[in-house]
N, C-alpha and C positions, 0 to 999 in steps of 0.2 A: 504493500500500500504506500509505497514511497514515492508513487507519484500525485499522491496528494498535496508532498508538502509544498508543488508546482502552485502559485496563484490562480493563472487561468483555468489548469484542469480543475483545481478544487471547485471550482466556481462552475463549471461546466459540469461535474458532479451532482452539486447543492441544484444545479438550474433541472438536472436529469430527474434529480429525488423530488423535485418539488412541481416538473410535469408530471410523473406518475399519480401524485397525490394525489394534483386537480385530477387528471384522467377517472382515479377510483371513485372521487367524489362524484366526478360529473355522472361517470357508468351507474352511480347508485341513486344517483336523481332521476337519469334518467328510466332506468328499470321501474321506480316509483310511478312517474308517470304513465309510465307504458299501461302498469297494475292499476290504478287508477283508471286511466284514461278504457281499459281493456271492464274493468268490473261495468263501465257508466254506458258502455256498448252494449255487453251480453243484459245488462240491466234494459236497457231499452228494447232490446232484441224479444227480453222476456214479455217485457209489458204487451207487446204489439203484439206476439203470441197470445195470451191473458186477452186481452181486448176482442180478439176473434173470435177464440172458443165462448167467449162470455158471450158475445152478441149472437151466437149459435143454439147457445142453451145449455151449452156444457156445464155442470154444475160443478161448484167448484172447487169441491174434494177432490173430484178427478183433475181437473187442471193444475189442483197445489200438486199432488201427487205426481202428476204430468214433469212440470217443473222444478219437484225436488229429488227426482228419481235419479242414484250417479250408476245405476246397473240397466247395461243393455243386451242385448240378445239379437240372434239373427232373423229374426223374425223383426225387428227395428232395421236392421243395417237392408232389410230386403225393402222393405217399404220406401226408406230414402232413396235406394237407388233407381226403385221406379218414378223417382219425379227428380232423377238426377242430382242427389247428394252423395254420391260413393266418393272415394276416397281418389279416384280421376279428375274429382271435379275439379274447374279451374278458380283458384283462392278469389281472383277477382268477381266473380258469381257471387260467391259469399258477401255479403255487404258488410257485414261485421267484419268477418277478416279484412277488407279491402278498405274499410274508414282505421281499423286499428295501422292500416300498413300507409294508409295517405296520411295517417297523422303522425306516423313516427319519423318518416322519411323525410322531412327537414329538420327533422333535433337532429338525427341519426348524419345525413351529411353536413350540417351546421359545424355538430360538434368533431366529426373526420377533420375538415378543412379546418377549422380552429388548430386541432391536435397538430395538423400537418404541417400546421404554417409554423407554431411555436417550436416544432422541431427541426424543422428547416431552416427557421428564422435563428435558434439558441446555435447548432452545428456551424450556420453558416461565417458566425458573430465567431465562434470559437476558433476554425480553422483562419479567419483572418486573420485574428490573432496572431493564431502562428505561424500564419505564411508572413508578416510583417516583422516580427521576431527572426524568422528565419535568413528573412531579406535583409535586414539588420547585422544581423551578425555574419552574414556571407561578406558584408560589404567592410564590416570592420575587417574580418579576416583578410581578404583580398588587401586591404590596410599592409596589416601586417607584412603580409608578403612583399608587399610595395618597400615595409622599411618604416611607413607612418604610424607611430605609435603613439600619437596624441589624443584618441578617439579608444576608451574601454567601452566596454557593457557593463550596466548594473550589477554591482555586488550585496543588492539586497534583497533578492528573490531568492527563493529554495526551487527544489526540484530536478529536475532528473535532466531536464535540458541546460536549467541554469548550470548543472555541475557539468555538464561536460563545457559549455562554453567557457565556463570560469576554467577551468583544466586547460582549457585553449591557450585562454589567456596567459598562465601560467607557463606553458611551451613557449611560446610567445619571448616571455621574459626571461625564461633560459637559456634560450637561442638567441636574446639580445644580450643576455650576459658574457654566455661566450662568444659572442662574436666580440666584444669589447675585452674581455679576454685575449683573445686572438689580436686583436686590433693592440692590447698595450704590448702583449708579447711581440710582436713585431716590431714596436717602436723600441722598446728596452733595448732586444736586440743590434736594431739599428746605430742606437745611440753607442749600447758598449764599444760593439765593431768600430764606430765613430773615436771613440775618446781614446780606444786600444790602439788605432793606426796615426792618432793625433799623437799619443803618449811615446810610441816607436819610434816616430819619424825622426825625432832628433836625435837619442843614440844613435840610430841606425845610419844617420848620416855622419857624425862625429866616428860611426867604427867607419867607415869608406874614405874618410878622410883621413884616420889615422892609419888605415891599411896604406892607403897610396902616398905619404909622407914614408912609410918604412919599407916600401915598392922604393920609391925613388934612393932614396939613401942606405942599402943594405950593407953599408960597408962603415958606416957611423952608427956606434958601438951608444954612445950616449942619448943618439938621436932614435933608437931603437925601444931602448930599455925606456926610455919617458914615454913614448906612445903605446906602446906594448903597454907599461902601468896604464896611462888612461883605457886602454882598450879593456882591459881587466875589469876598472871601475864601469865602464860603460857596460859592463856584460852584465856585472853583478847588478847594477842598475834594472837595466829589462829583464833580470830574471824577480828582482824584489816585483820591478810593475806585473808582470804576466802572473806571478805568483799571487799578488793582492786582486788581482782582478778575478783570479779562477775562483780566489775564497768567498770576494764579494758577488760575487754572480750566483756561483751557487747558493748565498743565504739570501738574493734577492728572488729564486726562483723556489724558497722552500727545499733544496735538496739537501739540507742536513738537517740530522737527527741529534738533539744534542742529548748525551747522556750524563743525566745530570744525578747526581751523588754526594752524598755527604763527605767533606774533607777537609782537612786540617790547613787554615785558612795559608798559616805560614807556607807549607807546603807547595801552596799551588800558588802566592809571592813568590817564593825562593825560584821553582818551575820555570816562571814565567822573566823573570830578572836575570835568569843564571849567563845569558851569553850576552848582557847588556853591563856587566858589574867590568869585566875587564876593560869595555868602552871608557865606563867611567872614570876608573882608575888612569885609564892612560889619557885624558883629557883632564887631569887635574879633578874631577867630581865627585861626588861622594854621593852615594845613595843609604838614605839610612831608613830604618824601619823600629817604628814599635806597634806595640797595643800586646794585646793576652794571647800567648802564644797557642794555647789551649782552645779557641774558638775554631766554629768549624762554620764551612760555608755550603749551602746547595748549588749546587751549580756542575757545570760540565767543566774537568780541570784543563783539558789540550786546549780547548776553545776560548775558555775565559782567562788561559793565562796565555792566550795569542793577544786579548783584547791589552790586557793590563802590560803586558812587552811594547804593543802600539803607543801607549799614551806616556808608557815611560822614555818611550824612543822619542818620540817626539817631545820628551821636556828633555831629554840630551840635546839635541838638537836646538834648541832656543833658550841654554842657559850657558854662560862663558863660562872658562877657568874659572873655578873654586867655588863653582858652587853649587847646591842642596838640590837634591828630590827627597822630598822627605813622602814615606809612603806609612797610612795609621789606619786603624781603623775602629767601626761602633758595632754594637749590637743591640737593638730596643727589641719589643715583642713582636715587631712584622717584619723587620728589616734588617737587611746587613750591611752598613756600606763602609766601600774601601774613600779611603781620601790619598788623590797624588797629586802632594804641592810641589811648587819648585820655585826659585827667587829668580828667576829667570828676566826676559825681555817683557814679559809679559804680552796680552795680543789687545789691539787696536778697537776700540769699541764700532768702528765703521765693519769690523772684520769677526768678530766674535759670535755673530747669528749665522756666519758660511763657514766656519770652520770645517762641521761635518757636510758640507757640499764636495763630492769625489774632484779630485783635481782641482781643490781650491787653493789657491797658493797667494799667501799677501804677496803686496808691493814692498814689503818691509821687510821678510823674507827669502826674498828670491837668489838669495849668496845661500840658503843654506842647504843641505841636504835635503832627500826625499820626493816623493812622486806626490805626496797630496790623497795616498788611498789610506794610512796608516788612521787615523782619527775618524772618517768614513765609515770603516771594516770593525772598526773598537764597538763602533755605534751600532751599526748593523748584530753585531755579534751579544752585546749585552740585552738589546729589545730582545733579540731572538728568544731570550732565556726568559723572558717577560720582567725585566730590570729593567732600570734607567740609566743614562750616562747625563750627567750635567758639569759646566762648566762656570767660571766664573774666573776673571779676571784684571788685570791695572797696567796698564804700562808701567814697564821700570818695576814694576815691584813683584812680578810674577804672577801663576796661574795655579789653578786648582780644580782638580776632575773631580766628582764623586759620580763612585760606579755605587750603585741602589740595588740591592737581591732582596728577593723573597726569603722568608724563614721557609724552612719544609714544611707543607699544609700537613 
């Protein structure tokens, strides 16, 4: 019965149940009539009978007798049908039957042709309905197809039509999802391809450059060993870019899984520092560390001590001779967060809301190291784990990351 919960069928239903009604009532008025009308007939029919035999002389015991007699014999059936009453005879002879049947025959088609029209008339009203419905929703659909998706149907009708159209609808918006799906993947793509052959081009042309500088002079010993080093630096270069880009790519398209685990916070510090400290030391730096060595964090440790190597590289990278990353950290009852300050140059307040923009590189900047993916991939790599990375800093007086973790639910 779940096509009731449809408006117009219901209604088409209620209009079904409620010509029956009339129809029963009307059949039982009329039947009344008919009884009626049929009693005031054979009444008349008697009287004229009565009126005969009395003017004959009949007396009229015999004539009650006559007229309330309900048992006949063939000795009756023989008699009438010598003055042609048998059961051949034709109804319209009979004047009783033939005024019962001239008087029923316009109730009788009155009431047909009422019935006929109100059924005609309710079916006709209903299938409109839904050939306009249907015309309707052909023509949003054909929408659709077209790409126009400004034009829905009603979401407030029930029913067995409405669900499939809502269903429609709903295709509709999955096939517009993906295709915008499709549509960002392609640009993504675009772009990376874009920013990876921008990011190349320039080693790529400094190694041809210094290949054909130690082409030309293979017999200058000093002039070798100097390009050969830049050749070095430039490789290690595009291997750090293609390396950050494989890791950001993959976390931009969801293909890591980060396995994340309870661990001793120093741990997965020390992990992530251990091939940054001899940097230090040989630039004059110092990286120091406290807070409770006993704490433990959730998180994924290869990954989160990729993020925390990124943002200490890059306070190398932006603090002179002699001075501090200091690395600490908190624990309240939701959160863990790491704190990595440094007394560094500090960053630019014009420049401090594009930091995490890939290949962002200051005007203030551009002598120092790095491709501009390292603070990008930190950022990318901490949401992943459903943390924050935030940043704050001064010029001249240095910066300050805080990485944000969840406790274990």
């Amino acid at each position: 019965m779940s096509f009731l919960y449809d408006k117009s069928a219901r209604r088409y239903c209620i209009f079904i149940l409620s010509f029956l009604v009339l129809f029963w009532v009307a059949g039982i008025n009329m039947m009344n009539k008919q009884v009626n009308f049929t009693k005031e007939t054979f009444l008349s029919y008697d009287n004229a009978v009565a009126t005969s035999l009395l003017e004959q002389g009949i007396s009229e015991d015999i004539i009650a007798t006559a007229l309330t007699n309900k048992d006949g014999s063939t000795l009756g059936s023989e008699f009438l049908a010598k003055i042609g009453l048998s059961e051949k005879v034709d109804a319209n002879r009979l004047f009783y039957v033939s005024s019962v049947k001239d008087a029923m025959i316009p109730f009788v088609f009155g009431m047909g042709l009422l019935s006929s029209m109100l059924m005609v008339g309710g079916t006709i009203l209903f299938l409109h309905g839904r050939e306009e419905l249907y015309i309707k929703s052909e023509k949003i659909i054909r929408d659709y197809i077209d790409g126009n998706n400004t034009v829905h149907l009603s979401q407030t009708n029930e029913g067995t039509v409405w669900r499939m159209l809502s269903a429609v609808e709903q295709l509709d918006a999955i096939l517009q999802s993906k295709n915008d799906t499709e549509r960002k993947t392609k640009e993504f793509l675009k772009t990376t391809i874009s920013d990876i052959s921008h990011q190349l081009k320039t080693p790529l042309s400094a190694l041809m450059m210094y290949q054909e500088i130690i082409e030309n002079e293979p017999d200058n010993i000093d002039t070798v060993k100097e390009f050969s080093a830049k050749t070095g630096t430039a490789l290690k270069r595009m291997e750090q870019l293609i390396q950050a880009m494989l890791k950001i790519t993959r976390l931009d398209v969801g293909n890591i899984v980060f396995e994340k685990d309870n661990y001793n916070i120093c741990n997965v510090i020390n992990n992530a520092i251990s091939e940054l400290t001899t940097r230090a030391t040989g630039e004059s730096k110092e990286i120091v560390i406290t807070g409770n060595p006993e704490q433990m964090i959730f998180c994924d440790m290869e990954w989160t001590g990729e993020a925390i190597g990124n943002i200490v590289k890059n306070a190398l990278d932006h603090t002179d001779s002699g001075g501090k990353i200091h690395i600490s950290w908190e624990r309240t009852p939701a959160m863990l967060r790491i704190f990595i300050a440094d007394n560094g140059h500090g960053i630019a307040p014009e420049d401090i809301h594009h930091i995490f923009k890939r290949f962002y590189r200051s005007k203030n900047t551009l002598n120092t190291q790095g491709v501009g993916l390292g603070l990008p991939l930190a950022k990318a790599i901490i949401e992943g784990q459903g943390g924050f990375l935030t940043v704050q800093s001064e010029c001249s007086r240095g910066t300050a990351f805080t990485l944000s973790f969840l406790t274990e639910p």
